[in-house]
C-alpha positions as CSV (number, residue, x, y, z in Angstrom):
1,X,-1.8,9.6,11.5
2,X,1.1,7.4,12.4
3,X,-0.8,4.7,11.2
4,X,-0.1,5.3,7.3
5,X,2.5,3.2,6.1
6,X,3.5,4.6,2.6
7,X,6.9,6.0,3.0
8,X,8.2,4.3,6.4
9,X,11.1,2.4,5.8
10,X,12.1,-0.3,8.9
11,X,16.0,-0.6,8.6
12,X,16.4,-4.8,8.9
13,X,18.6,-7.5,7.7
14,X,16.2,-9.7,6.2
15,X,15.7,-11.8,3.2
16,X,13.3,-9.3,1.8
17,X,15.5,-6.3,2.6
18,X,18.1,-7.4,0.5
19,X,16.1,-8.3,-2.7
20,X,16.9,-6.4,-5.5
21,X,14.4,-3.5,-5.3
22,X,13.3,-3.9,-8.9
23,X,12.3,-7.5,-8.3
24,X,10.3,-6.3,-5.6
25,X,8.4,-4.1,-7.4
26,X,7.3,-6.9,-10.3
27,X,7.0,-9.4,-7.1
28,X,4.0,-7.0,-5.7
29,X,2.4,-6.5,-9.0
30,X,2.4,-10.3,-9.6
31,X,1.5,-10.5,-5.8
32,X,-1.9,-7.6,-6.7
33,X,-2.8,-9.9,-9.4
34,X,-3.0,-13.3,-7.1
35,X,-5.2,-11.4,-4.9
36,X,-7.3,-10.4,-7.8
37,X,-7.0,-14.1,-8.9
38,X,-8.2,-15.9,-5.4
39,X,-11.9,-17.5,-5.9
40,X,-13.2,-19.6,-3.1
41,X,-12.0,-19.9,0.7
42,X,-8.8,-21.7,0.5
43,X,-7.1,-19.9,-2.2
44,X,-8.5,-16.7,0.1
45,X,-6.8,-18.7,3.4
46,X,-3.7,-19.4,1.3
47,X,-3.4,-15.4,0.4
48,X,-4.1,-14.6,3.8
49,X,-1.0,-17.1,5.2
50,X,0.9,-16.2,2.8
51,X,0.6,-12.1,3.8
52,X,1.9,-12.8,7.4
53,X,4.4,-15.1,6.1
54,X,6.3,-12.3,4.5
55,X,5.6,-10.2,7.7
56,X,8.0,-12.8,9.3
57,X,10.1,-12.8,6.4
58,X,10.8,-8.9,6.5
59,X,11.4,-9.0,10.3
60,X,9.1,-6.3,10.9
61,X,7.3,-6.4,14.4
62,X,4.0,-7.4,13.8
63,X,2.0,-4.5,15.3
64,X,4.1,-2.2,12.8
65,X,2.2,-3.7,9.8
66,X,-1.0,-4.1,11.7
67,X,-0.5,-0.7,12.6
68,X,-0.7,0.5,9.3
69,X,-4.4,-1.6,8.6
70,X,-6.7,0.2,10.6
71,X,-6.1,3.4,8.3
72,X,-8.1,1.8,5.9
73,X,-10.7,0.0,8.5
74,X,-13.3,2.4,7.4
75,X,-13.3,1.4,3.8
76,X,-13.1,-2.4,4.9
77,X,-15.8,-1.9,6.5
78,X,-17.8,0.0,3.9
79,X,-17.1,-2.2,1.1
80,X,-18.4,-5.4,3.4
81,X,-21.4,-3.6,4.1
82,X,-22.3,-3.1,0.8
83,X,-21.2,-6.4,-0.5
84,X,-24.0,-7.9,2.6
85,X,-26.8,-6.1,1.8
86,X,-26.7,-5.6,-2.3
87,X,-25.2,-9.3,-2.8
88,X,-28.1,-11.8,-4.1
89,X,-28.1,-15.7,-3.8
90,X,-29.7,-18.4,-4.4
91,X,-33.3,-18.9,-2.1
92,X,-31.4,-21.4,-0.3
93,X,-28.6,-18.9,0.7
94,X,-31.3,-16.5,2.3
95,X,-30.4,-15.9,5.9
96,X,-32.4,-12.8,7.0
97,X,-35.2,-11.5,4.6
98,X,-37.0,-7.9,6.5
99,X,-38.6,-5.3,4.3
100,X,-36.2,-4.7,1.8
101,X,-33.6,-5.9,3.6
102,X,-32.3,-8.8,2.4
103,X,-28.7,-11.1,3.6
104,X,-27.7,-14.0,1.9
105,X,-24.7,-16.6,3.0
106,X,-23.1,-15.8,-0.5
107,X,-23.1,-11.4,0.6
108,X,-21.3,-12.8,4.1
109,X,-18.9,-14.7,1.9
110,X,-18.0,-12.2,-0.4
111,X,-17.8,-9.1,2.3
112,X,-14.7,-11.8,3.9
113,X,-13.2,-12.1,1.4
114,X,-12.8,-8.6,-0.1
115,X,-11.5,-7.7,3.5
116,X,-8.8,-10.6,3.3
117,X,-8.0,-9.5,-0.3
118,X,-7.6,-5.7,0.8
119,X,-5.3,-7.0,3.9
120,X,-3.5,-8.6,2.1
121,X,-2.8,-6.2,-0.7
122,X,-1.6,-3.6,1.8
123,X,0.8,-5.6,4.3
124,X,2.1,-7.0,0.5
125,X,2.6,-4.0,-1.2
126,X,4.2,-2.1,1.9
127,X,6.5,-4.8,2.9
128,X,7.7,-4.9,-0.7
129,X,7.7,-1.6,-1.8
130,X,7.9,0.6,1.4
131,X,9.0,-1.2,5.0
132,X,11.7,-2.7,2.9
133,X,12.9,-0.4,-0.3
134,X,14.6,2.7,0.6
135,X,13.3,5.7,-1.4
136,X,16.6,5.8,-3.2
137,X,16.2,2.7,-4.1
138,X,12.8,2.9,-4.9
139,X,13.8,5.6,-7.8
140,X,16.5,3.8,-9.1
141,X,13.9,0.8,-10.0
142,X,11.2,2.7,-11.0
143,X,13.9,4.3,-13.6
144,X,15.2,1.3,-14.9
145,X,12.2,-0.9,-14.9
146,X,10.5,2.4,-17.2
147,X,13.7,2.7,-19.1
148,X,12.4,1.0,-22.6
149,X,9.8,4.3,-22.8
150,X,12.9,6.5,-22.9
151,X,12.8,5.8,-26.6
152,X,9.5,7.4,-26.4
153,X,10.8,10.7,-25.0
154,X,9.4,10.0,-21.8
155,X,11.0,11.8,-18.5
156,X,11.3,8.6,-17.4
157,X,14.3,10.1,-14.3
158,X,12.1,12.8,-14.0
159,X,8.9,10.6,-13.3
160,X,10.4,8.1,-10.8
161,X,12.3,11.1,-8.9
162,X,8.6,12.7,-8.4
163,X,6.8,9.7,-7.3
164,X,10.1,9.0,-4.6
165,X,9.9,13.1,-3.4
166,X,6.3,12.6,-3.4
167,X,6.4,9.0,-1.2
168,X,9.2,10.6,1.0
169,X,7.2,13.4,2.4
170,X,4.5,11.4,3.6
171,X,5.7,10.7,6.7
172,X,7.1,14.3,6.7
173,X,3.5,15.6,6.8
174,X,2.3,13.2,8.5
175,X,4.3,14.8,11.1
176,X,4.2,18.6,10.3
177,X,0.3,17.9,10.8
178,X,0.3,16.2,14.4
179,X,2.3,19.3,15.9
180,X,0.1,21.6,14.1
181,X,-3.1,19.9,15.3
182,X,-1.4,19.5,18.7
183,X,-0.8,23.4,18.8
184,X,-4.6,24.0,17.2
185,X,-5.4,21.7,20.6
186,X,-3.5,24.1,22.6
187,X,-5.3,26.9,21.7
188,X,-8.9,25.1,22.8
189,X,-9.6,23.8,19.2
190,X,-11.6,20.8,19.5
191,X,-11.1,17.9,16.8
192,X,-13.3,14.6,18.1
193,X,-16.4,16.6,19.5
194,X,-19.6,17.5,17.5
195,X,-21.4,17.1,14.1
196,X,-19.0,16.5,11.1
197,X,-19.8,19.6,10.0
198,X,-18.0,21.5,12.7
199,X,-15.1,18.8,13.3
200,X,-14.7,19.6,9.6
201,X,-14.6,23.2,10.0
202,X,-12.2,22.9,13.2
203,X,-9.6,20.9,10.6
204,X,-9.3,24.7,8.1
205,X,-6.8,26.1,11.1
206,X,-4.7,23.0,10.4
207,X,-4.6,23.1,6.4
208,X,-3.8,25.9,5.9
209,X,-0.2,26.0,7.5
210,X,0.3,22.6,6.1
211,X,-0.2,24.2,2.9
212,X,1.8,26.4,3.3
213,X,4.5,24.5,4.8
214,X,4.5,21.9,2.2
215,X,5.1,24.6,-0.4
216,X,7.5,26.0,1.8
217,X,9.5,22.6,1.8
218,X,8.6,22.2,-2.1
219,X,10.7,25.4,-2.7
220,X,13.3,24.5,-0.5
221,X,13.9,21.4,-1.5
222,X,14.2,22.9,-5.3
223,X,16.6,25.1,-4.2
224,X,18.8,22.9,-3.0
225,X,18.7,20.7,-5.9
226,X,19.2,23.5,-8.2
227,X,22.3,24.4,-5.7
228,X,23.5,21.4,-6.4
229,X,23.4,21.6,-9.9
230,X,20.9,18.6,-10.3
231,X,20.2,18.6,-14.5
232,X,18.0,15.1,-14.4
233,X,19.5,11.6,-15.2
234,X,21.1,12.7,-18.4
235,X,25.1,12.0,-17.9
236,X,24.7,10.5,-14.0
237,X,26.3,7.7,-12.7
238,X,25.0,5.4,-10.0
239,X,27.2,5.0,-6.8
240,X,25.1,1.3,-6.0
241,X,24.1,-0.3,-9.0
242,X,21.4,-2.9,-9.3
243,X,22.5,-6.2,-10.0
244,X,19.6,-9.3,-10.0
245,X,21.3,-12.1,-7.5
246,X,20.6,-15.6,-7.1
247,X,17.8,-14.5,-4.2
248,X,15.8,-12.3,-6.7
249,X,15.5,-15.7,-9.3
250,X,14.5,-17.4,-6.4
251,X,11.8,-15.3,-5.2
252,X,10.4,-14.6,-8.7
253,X,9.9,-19.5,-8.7
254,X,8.2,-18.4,-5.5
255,X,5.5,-15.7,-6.7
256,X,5.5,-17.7,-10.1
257,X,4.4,-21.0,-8.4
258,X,2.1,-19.0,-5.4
259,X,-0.2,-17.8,-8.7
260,X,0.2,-21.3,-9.7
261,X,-1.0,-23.1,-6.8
262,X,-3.9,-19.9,-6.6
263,X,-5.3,-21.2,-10.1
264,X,-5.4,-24.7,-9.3
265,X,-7.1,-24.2,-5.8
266,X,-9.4,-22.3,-7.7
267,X,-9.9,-25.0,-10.5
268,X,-10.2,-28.3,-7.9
269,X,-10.4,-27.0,-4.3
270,X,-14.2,-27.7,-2.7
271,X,-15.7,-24.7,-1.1
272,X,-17.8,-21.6,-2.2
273,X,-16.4,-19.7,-4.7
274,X,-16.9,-15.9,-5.9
């Protein structure tokens, strides 16, 4: 459970930590769409480098980030599989032909790199939005980067305060859920042993309290906003406010020419290609 990494935030003095956190947020959407726009192995190696390159940026340990990969193992996994045995090549490509069962070289290539892609999406977007954006700051962004739909009568304040609440409490039940399991254990419930059927019957002693506690913290939460005299953004001031510096213009040349150098790879760089 302590493997999911939405909602941690590593306290640091990096270059990515003090980035303005709106920048951030259109640096891993631009950073999404170069994954999306890698094509053959050395735009897929350059996405790759570039993923633990802002690992070392962010001063986070390593094993922090890594950490937070094997939570999605499972689907890695499941998509390579499929990507192996449904992908279809040329009669050259044919490596293993049994049955029905047929592997070509291109299947191979394409289960890599849809791992690499999905590696590097996560340790992207969580050191950018996540290991190195407080929630605070996280809403303040979201608000101002959404402020042009205001005009529309959208709840813009109330929208980015939901999405930070709801990002915040992650790790919170992340948490309420290991001592509840851990006291479940206590009381001879087993979790790892026997058909998924039973584990998964084992886990309904441990959702309901977390139910129940999460709605518990909703209300309390609610009640102490409405103690508080919380109205919405309508009227509120901002003790830090967001000012673009001559790091955040920098950063932005730097994702600008990454997707750059992506599509020419793509264009001239030798190698197979999706």
């Amino acid at each position: 459970m302590n493997n999911i990494a939405l909602g941690q935030f590593y306290p640091s003095s990096s270059v990515m930590h003090r980035l303005d956190p709106r920048m951030k947020i259109i640096i891993a959407i631009a950073y999404i769409v170069a994954s999306f726009l890698c094509k053959n192995v050395i735009s897929f190696a350059l996405l790759l480098v570039s993923a633990f390159a802002l690992i070392l940026l962010s001063r986070i340990p390593v094993k922090i980030v890594l950490r937070s990969i094997k939570a999605i193992i499972f689907i890695m996994i499941f998509t390579a599989v499929l990507n192996v045995f449904w992908t279809k090549g040329d009669a050259e490509e044919l490596l293993v032909s049994w049955k029905f069962i047929q592997i070509y070289m291109s299947g191979i290539y394409n289960a890599v790199f849809i791992a690499v892609r999905i590696i590097a999406m996560i340790i992207g977007t969580s050191i950018f939005l996540t290991y190195t954006t407080t929630p605070i700051q996280l809403t303040d962004a979201i608000e101002q980067l959404l402020a042009p739909l205001k005009l529309l009568k959208v709840p813009v304040h109330e929208f980015a305060m939901m999405m930070t609440i709801a990002l915040r409490f992650i790790p919170t039940i992340v948490e309420e859920t290991e001592k509840i399991m851990a006291a479940q254990k206590a009381r001879g419930a087993d979790f790892t042993n026997g058909s998924l059927a039973k584990r998964a019957k084992a886990l309904i002693p441990v959702l309901i309290p977390l139910f129940i506690s999460a709605f518990r913290r909703a209300g309390e939460l609610a009640t102490a906003m409405t103690c508080r005299c919380y109205r919405g953004g309508k009227g509120r001031t901002k003790l830090n406010v967001l000012r673009f510096t001559y790091r955040d213009f920098i950063a932005l040349v730097f994702i600008a020419a990454f997707i750059a150098g992506i599509v020419l790879l793509n264009i001239y760089a030798p190698g197979y290609s999706m």
